[in-house]
N, C-alpha and C positions, 0 to 999 in steps of 0.2 A: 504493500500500500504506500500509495508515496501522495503529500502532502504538495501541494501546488504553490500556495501561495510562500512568496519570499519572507524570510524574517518573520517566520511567526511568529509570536511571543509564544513559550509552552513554559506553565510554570511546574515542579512537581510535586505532586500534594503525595510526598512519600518523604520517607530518613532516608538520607545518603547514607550510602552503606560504603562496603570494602572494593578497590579496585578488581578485582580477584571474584569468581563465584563463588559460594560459598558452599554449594553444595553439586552434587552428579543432576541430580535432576535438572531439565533442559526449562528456563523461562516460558513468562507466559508474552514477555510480549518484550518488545525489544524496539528503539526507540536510537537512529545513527542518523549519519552525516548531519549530526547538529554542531552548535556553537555550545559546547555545556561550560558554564562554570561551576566548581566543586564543590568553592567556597572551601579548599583544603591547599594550602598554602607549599607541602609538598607536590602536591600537582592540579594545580587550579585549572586547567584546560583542559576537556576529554571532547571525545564526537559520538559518543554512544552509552546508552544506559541499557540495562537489562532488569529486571523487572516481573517477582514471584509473589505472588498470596500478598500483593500489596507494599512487599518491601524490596528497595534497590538490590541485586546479589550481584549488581559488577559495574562497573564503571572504565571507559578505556577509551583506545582505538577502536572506529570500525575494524581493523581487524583484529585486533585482541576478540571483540563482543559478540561478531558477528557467527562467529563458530559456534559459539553458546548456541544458539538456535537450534532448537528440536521439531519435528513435524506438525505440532501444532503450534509452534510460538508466531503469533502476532508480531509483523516488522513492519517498523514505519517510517520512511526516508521524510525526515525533517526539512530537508532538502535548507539545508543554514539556517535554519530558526533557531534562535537562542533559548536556550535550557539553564533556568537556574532554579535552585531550591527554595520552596514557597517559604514564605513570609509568616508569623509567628507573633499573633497579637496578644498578649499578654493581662488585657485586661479588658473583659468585654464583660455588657449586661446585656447577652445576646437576645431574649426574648421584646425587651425594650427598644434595642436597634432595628429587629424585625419588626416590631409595631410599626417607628417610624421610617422604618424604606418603602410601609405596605403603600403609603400616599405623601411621598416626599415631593414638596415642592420649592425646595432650595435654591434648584437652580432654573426653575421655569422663570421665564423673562416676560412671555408672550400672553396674550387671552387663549389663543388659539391653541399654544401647548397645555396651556392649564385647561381646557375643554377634551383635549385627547388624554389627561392624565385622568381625569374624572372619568373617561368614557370607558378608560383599563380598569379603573376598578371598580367601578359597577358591573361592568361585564363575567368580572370573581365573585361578585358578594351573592349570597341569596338576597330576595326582598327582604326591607324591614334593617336589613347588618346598616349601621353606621357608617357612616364616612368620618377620620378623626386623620387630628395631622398637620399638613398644611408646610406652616411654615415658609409661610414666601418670605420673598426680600431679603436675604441672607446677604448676598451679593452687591443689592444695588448702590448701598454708599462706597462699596469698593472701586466698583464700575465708576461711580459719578465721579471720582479724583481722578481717575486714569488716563495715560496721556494716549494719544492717537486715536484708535477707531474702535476704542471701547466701550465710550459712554454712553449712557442709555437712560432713558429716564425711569422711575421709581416704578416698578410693577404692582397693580394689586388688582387682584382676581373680580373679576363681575364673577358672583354668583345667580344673579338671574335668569344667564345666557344658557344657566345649567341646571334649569327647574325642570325640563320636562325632564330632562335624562336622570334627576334624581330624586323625580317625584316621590318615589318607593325605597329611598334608602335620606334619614336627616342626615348634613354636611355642615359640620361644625369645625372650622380651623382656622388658625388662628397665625400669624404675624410671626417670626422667628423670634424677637425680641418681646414679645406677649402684649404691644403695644396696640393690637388693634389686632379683630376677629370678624369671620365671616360664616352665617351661617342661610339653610337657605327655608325656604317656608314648613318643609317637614320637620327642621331642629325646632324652628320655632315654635311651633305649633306642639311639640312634643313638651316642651321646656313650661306653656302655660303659657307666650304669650300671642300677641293678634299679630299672625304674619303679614297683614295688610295694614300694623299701625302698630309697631311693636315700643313698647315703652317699659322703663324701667328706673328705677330712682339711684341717679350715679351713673347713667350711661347713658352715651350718647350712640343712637341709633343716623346714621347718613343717611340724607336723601337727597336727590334728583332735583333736577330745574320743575321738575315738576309735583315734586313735595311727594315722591315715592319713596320706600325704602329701598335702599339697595342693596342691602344683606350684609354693609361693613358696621362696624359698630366700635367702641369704645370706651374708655373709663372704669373707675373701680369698681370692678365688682363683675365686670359683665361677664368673666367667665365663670362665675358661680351661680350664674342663671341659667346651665345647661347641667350641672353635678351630676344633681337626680336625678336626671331624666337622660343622661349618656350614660352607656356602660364602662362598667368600672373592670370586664376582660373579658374576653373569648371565647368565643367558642372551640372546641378541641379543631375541629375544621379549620375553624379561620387562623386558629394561630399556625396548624401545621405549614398551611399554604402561607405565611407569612415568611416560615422557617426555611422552607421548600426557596421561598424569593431570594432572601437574605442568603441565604447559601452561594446562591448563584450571583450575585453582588462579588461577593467572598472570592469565588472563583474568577469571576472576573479583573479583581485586584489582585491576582495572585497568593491568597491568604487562605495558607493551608494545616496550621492549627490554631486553636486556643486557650485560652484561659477565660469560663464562662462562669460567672456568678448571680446565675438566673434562679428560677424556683425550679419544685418537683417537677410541676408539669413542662419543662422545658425538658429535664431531664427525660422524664418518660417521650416525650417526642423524638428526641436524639436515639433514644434505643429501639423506635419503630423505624427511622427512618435505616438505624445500622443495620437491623436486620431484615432489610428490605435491599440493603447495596444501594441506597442512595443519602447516606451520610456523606458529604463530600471534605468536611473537615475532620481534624484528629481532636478530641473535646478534654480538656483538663477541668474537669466541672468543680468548682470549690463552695463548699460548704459552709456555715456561718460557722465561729467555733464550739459555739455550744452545742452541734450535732455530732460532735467526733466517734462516739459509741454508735453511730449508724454506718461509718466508715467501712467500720470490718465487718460489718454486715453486706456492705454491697458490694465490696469485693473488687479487682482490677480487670479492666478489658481491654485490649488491643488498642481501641479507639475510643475509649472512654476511660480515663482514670479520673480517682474522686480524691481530691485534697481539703485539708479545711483551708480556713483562708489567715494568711499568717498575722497575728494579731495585731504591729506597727503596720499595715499597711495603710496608708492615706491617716495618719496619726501624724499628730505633732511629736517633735524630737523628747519633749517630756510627756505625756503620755506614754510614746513607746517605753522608757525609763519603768512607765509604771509599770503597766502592763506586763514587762518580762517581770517584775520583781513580784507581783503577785504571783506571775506562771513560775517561780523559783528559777528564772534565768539570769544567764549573765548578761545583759545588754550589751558589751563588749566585746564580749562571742561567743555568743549565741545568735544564730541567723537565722535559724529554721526550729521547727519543732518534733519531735520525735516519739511517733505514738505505738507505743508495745505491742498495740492490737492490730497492727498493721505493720508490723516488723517482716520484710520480704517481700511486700508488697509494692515495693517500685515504687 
């Protein structure tokens, strides 16, 4: 099989392993004439990976790798795409990130983009699922200093434009900076108030040269006039398909493990999707620390290991102090923690 386009980007969501195979058995799939780098400073440049049950077993020359091939191994002429070893985010609240990539509107500039974003995800939701999110403007004071053919003026969504398309689902979102929210006659109307004359004490509702509303709004308070009446999480569905997104984001940036500090049900999603083969990251799931006795109960998996989470992390420099000295540590060195019940467990 040979790959067409020039310079592919190919990241690899595996460990580098040993130049050398490591074992008789013939790969499953085998990956030459690229640009690798090793990220191994005795031989940072190879042209070929080989590649068993998910982990590297050679790295080389095409011809060092190309032998390795057995009658069913998979080969794929990269034809000089570069090969480098994925990326390793370290601190993620993946189920949150997937909330907000489900209707990220960061970098939409346009009316027209922001009507195609809404049309993708209405087209996912059942009736009745929420639209949350949003987020515009992120950009545009960046854009407004920029020299040359950047600058663009200040974007902000008509939601009007997007009533018939989401008649059947409320659209409540809201401004990157929380300075201002948009929602459309179903939020409203959900929330208690009159979508054809919406009023609230401390907020200001925009209207039109013609004394309409126009679903932007304002001031203290106004996003707690939708609390109640938006959901506070998910359906198992919607988050999967979230997770399903966000994944593919991931892949897209090359980002091929992490470190996740989400809930149970994140967890249990990551274990349907592993044993489905479409887990696409490697998951270091961390725990708060007062669940450490669940620890060795759940035990290590290939692509799931379960840590707590180390107690100075995101602490101030005396805090940490405290905190090792009640866990009977030495702050000074002591870096990690060391839990009996999980002694061999990687």
């Amino acid at each position: 099989m040979r790959l067409s386009a020039p310079l592919l980007p190919l990241v690899l969501a595996l460990l580098l392993g040993s130049c050398n195979q490591d074992a008789a058995e013939p790969p499953t799939l085998i990956f030459h004439d690229a640009a690798v780098w090793t990220a191994d400073d005795a031989r940072p440049r190879a042209e070929a990976v080989a590649i068993r049950d998910a982990r590297i077993v050679a790295v080389g020359t095409d011809a060092e790798v190309l032998p390795l091939a057995g009658p069913t191994t998979e080969v794929i002429d990269l034809d000089g795409a570069f090969v480098t070893p994925g990326f390793i985010d370290t601190h993620v609240h993946f189920a949150s990130a997937a909330r907000f990539l489900e209707f990220n509107l960061m970098r939409t500039t346009t009316q027209d983009a922001f009507e195609q974003r809404v049309r993708e995800v209405v087209e996912a939701l059942p009736p009745g699922e929420w639209i949350l999110g949003g987020f515009w403007g992120a950009y545009d004071e960046w854009a407004a200093g920029s020299a040359g053919g950047q600058r663009r003026a200040p974007f902000t969504p008509d939601v009007r434009r997007v009533e018939a398309i989401t008649a059947r689902h409320p659209l409540f979102i809201r401004k990157f900076d929380g300075s201002a929210f948009a929602a459309n006659r179903a939020a409203l109307a959900a929330a208690g108030l009159d979508p054809g004359d919406p009023q609230a004490p401390g907020v200001t509702f925009e209207r039109d040269a013609e004394n309409r509303p126009t679903g932007i709004f304002h001031g203290e308070g106004a996003a707690l006039l939708f609390r109640d009446a938006m959901p506070q999480t998910f359906t198992r569905e919607r988050r999967l398909a979230q997770t399903r997104h966000a994944l593919g984001v991931a892949r897209r940036y090359g980002v091929t493990s992490i470190s996740d500090m989400s809930d149970d049900e994140q967890l249990a999603l990551y274990r349907a999707l592993h044993d489905s083969s479409a887990l696409t990251v490697r998951v270091d799931f961390r725990y708060p620390l007062d669940r450490w006795n669940e620890l060795a109960e759940q035990g290590i998996r290939a692509w799931l290991r379960f840590k707590p989470d180390i107690p100075f992390v995101g602490f101030s420099l005396g805090r940490y102090f405290e905190v090792s000295a009640k866990l009977g540590l030495d702050p000074q060195k002591d870096v990690g923690l060391r839990i009996p019940a999980m002694a061999g467990g990687g």
